[in-house]
VOBA-68549 format. One record per atom (N, C-alpha, C, O, CB): residue in one letter; y, z, x. Coordinates in steps of 0.001 Angstrom, whole numbers, padded with zeros to 6 digits, always signed. Last residue first. Glycine has a CB too. Layout:
% residues N
AYZX...
This chain:
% residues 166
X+031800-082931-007531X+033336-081606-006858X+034648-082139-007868X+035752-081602-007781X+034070-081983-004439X+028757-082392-009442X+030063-082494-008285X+031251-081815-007594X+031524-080663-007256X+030662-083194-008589X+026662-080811-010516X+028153-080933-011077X+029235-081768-010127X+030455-081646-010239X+028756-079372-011262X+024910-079851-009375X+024467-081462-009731X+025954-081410-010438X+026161-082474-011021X+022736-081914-010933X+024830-077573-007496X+023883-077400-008966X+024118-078422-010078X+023802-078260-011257X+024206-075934-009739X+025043-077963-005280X+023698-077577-005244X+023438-077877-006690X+022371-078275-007158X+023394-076058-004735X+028328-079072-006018X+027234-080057-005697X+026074-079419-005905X+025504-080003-006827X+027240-080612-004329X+029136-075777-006733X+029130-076913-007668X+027979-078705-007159X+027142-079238-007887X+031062-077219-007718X+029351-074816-003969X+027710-074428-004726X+028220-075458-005888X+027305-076277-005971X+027219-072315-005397X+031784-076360-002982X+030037-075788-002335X+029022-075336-003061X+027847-075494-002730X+030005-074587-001451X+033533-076028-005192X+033120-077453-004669X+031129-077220-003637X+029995-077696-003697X+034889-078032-003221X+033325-072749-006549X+034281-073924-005907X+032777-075039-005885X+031623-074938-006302X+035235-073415-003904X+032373-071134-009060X+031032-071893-007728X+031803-072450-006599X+031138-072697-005592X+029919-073504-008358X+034186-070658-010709X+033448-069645-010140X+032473-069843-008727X+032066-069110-007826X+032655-069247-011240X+035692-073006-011212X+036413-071532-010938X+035622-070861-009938X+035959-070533-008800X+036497-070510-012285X+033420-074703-011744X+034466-075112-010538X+034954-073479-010070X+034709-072902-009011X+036055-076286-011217X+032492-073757-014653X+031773-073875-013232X+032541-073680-012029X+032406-072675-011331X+031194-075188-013046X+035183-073655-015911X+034826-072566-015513X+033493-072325-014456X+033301-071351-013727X+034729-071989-016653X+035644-076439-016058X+036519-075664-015547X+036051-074162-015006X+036439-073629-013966X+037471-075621-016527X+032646-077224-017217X+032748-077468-015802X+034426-076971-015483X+034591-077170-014280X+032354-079239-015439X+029928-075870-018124X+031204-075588-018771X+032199-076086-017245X+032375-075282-016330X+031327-073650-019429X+027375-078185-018631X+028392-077399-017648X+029295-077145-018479X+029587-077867-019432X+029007-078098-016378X+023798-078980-019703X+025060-078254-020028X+026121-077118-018794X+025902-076002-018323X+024466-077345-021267X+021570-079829-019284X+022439-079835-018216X+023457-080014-018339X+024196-080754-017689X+022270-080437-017455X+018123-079026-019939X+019325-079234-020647X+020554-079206-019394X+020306-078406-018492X+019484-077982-021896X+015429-077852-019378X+015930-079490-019539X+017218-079869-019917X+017427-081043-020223X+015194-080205-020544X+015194-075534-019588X+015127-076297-020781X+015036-077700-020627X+014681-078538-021456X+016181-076041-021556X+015564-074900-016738X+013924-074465-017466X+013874-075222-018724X+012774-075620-019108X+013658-072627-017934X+018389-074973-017131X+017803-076477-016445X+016235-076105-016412X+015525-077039-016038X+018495-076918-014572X+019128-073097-018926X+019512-074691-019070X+018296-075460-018513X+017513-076230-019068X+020969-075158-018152X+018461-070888-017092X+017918-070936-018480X+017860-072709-018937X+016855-073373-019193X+019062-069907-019581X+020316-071978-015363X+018757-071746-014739X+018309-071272-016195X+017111-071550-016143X+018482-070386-013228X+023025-071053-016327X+022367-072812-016101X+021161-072698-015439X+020999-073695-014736X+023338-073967-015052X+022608-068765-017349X+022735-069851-018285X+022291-071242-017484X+021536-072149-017834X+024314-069899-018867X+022717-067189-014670X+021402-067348-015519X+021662-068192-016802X+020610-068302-017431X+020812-065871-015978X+025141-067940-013597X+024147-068439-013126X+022506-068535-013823X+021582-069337-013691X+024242-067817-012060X+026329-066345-015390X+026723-067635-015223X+025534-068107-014885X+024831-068672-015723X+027799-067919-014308X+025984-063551-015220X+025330-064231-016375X+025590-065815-016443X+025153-066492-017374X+025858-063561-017701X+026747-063582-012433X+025070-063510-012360X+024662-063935-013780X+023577-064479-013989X+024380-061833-011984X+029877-063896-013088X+028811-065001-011996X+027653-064795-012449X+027192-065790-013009X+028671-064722-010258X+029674-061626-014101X+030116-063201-015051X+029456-064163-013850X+028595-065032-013991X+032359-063632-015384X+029058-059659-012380X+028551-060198-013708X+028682-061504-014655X+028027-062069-015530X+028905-059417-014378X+031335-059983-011003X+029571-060388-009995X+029057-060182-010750X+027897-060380-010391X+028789-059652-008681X+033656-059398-011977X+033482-060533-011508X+032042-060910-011182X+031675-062083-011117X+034275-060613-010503X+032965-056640-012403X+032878-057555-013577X+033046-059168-013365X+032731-060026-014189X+033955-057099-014528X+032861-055826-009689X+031795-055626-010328X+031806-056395-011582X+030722-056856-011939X+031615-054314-010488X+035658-055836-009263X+034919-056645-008485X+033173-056927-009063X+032487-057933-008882X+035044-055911-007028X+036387-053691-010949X+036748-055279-011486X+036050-056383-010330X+035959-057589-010559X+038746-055559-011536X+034967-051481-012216X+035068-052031-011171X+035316-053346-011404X+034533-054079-012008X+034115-051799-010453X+034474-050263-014883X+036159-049588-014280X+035961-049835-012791X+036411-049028-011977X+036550-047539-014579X+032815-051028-016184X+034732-051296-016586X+035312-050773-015894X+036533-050636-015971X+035492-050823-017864X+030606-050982-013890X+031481-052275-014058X+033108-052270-014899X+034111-052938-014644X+030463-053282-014926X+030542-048250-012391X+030302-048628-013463X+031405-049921-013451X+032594-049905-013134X+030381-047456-014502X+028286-048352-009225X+029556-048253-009946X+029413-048551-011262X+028354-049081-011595X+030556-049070-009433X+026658-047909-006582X+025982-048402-008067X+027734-047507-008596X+028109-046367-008320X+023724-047441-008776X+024956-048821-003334X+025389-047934-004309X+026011-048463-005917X+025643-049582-006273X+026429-047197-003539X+023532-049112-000200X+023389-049003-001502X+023698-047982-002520X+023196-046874-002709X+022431-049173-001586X+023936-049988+003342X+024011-049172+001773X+024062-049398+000674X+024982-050186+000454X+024754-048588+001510X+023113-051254+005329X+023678-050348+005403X+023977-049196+004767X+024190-048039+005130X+024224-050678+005569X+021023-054304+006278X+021277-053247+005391X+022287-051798+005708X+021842-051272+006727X+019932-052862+005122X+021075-054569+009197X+021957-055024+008189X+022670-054482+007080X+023847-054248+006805X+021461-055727+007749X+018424-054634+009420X+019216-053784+009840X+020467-053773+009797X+021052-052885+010417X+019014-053633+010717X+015355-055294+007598X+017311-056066+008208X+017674-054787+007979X+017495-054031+007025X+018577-057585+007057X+013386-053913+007235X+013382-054875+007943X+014986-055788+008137X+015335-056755+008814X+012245-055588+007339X+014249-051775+006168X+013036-051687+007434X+013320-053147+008362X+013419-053372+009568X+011069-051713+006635X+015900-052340+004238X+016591-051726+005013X+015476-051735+006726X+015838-051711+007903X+016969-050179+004131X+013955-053353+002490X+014545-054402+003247X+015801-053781+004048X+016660-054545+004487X+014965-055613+002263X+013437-050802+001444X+012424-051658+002342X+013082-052524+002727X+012731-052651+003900X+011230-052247+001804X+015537-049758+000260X+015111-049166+001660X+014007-049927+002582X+013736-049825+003778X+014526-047747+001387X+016244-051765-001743X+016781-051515-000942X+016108-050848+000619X+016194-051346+001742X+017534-050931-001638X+013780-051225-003482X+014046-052557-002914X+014872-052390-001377X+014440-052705-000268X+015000-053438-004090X+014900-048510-003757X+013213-048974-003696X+013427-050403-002705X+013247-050506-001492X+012356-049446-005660X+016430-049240-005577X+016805-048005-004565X+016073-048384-003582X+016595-048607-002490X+016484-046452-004966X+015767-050800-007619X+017314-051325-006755X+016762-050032-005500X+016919-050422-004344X+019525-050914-007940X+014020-049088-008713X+013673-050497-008447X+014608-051061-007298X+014224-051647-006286X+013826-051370-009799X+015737-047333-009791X+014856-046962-008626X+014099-048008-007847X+013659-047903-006702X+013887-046073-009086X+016970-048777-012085X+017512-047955-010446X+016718-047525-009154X+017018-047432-007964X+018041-046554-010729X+014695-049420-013394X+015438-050761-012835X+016214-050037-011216X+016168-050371-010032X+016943-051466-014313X+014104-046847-014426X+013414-047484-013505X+013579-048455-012905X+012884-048695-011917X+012636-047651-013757X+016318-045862-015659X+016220-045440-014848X+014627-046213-013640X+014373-046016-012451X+016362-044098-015477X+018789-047615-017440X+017531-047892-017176X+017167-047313-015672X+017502-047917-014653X+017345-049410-017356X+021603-048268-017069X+020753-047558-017802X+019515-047141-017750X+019329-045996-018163X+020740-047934-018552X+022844-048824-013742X+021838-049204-014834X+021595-047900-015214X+021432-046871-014558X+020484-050058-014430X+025995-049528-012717X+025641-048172-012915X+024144-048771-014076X+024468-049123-015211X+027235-047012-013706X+026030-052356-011201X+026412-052135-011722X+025415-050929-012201X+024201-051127-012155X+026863-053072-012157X+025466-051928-007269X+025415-052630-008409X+025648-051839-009376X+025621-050639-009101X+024340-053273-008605X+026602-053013-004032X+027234-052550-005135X+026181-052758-006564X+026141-053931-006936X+028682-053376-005196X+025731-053027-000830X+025440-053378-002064X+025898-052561-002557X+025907-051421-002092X+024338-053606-002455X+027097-054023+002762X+026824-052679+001285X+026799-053273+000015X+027730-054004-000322X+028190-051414+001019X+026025-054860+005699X+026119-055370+004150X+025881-054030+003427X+024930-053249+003448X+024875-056639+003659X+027374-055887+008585X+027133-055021+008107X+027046-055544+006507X+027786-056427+006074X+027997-054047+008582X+026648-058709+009965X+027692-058149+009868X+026594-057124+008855X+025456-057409+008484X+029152-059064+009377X+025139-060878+011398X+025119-059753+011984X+025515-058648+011106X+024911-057589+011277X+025846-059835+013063X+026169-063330+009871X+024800-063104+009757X+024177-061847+010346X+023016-061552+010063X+024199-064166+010294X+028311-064402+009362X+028558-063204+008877X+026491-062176+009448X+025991-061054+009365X+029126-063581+006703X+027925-066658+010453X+029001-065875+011485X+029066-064963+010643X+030054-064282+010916X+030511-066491+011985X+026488-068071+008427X+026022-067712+009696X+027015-066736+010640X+026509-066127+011582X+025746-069026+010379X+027107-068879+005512X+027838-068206+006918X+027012-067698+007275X+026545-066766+006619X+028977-067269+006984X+024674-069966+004212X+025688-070136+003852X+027158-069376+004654X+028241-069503+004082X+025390-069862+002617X+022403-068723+005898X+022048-069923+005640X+023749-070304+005094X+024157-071204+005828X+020602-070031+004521X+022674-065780+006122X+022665-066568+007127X+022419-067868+006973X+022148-068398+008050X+021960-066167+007887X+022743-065319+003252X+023774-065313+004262X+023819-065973+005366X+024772-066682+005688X+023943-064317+004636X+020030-066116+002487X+021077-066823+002050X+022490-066066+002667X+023472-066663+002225X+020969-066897+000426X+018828-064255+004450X+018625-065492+004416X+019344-065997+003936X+019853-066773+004743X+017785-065851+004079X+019825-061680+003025X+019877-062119+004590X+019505-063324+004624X+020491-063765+005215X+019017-061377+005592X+018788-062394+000249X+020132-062027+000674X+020741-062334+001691X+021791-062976+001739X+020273-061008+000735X+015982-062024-000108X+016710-063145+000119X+018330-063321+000600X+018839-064270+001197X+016539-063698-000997X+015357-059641-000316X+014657-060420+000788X+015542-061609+000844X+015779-062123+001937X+013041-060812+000498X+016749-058819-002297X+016813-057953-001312X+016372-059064-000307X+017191-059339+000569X+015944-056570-001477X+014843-060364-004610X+016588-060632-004200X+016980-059524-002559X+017766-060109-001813X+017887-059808-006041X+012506-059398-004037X+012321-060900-004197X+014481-061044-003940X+015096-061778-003166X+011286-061502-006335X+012942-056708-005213X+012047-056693-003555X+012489-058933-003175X+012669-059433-002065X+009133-056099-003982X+013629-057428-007527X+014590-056904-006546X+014404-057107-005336X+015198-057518-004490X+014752-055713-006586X+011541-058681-008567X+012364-059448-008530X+013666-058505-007659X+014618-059144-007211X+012537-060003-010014X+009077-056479-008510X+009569-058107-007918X+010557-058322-007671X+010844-058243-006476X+009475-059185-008591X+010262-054472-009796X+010256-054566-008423X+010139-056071-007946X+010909-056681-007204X+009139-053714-007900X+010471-055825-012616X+012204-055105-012059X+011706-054963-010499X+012590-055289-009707X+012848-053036-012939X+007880-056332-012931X+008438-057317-012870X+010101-056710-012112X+010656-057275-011169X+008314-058018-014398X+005209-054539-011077X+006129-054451-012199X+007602-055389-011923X+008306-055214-010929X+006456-052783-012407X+001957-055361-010480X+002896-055300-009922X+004395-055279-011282X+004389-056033-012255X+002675-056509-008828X-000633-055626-011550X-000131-053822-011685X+001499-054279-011214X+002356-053491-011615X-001186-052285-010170X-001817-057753-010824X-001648-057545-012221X-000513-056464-012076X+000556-056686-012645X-003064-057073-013061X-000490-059390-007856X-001236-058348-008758X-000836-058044-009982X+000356-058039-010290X-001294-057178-008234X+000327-063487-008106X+001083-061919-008017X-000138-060764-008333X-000919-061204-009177X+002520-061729-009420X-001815-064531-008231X-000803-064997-007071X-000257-063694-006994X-000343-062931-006032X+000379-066289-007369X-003346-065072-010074X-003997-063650-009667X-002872-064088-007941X-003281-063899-006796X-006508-063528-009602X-002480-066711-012482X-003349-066634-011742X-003637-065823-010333X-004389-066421-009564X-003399-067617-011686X-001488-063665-014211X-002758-064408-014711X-003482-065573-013832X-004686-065751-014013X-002369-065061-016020X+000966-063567-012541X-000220-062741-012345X-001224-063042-013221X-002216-062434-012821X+000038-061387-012451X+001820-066098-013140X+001418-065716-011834X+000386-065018-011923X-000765-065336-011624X+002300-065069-011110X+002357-065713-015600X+001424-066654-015118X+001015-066435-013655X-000112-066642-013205X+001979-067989-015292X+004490-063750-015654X+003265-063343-016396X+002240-064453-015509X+001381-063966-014774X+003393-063587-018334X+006346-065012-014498X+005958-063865-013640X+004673-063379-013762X+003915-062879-012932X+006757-062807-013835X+007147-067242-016167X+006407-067352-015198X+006183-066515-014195X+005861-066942-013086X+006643-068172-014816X+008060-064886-018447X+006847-066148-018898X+006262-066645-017146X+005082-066439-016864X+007894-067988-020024X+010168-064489-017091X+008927-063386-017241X+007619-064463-017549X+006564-064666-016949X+009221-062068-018780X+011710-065626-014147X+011571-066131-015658X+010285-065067-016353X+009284-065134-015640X+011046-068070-015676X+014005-063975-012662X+012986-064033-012878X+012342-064020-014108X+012259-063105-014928X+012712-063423-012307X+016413-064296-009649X+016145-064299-011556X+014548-064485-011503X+013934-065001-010570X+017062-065984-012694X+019201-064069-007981X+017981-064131-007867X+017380-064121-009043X+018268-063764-009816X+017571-063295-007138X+021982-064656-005859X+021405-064270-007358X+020083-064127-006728X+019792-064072-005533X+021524-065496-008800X+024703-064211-004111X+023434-063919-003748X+023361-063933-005198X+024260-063442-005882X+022997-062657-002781X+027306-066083-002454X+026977-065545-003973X+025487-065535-003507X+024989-066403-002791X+027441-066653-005552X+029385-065001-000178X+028103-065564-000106X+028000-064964-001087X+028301-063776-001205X+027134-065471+000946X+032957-065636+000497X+032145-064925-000290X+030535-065483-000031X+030543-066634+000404X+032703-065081-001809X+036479-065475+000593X+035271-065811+001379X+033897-064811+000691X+033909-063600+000474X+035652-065429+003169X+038255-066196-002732X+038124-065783-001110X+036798-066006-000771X+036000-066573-001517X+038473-064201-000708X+037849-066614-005770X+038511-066980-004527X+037652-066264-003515X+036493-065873-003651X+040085-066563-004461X+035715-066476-008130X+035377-067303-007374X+036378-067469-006319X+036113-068467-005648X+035079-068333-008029X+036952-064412-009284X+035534-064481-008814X+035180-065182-007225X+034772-064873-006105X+034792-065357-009971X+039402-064907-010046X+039300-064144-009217X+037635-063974-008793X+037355-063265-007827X+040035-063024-009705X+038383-067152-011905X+039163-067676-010697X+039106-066424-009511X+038856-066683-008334X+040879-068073-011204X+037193-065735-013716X+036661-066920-012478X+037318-066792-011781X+036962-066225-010748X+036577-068352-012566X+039284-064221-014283X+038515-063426-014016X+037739-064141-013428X+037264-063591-012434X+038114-062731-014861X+041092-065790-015897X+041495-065389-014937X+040317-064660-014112X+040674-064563-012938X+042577-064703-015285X+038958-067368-017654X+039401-068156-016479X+039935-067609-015408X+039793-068074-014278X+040230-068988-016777X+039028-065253-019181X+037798-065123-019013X+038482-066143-017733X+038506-065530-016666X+036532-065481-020288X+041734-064360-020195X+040835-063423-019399X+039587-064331-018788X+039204-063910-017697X+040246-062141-020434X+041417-067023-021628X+042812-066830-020772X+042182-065795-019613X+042081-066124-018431X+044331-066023-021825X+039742-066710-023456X+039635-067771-022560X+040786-067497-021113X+040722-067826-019928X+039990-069211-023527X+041166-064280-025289X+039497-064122-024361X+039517-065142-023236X+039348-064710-022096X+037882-064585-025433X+043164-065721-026366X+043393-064558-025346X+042091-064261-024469X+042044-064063-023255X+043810-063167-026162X+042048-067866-028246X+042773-067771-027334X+042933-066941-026163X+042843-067425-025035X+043475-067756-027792X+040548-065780-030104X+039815-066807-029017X+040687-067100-027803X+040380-066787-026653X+039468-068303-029702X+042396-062304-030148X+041900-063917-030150X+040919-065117-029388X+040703-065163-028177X+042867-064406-029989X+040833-059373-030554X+041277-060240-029482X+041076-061686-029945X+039981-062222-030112X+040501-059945-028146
């Protein structure tokens, strides 16, 4: 595949990312500062970093919905994620899920596709590896935009949160 031809896919595949009505949920977790935590005794030693950080995105979800549409803030939510290898990351997702099923009722379901052959699913990868380049970036100090393909994927509303303008 040419350079050419990759860029062509890769803009069409923002752009379909980034149309219609949407609340982008991430969540990330730097290990170096997961480790420090639990060295100062904020997090438990025993606690395993794939539950954090799910139990830590699950919790946030409803909040960043209701913080970015509020008129979705009732609405029913089914999670999709991409089919993991990794049988403890799944159970991590499963796990996460039913507890913040206790507490938002919201929750509805949880389920797990394989990304080549979900194109909505390869869109909410290029976002989530998007988003972890410029939160890798800005842990560096660095405030590198690819800004056609920022814009595509973030529009004008999350492009200001993350110092790019409109």
């Amino acid at each position: 595949m040419s350079h050419e031809t990759l860029n062509r896919f890769l803009f069409k595949l923002a752009a379909f990312a980034g149309a219609g009505r949407k609340v982008i949920i991430t969540g990330g977790l730097h290990i170096r500062n997961f480790q420090q935590l639990q060295n100062d005794g904020t997090i438990p030693k025993e606690h395993d970093p794939y539950d954090y950080a799910i139990h830590d995105f699950f919790e946030h979800a409803v909040k960043d919905i209701r913080e970015f549409n509020p008129a979705w803030s009732r609405a029913p939510i089914t999670f999709t994620f991409d089919t993991p290898a990794n049988p403890t990351w799944r159970n991590s997702i499963l796990s996460g899920f039913v507890g913040g099923k206790e507490v938002y009722p919201e929750f509805v379901d949880c389920n797990f596709s394989d990304k080549m052959r979900n194109i909505p699913l390869q869109a909410a990868d290029m976002i989530a590896y998007r988003m972890r380049q410029l939160r890798e970036n800005s842990v560096a100090g660095k405030t590198k935009f690819w800004k056609d393909l920022d814009h595509a994927l973030f529009r004008p509303r999350y492009a200001r949160s993350l110092g790019m303008g409109v």
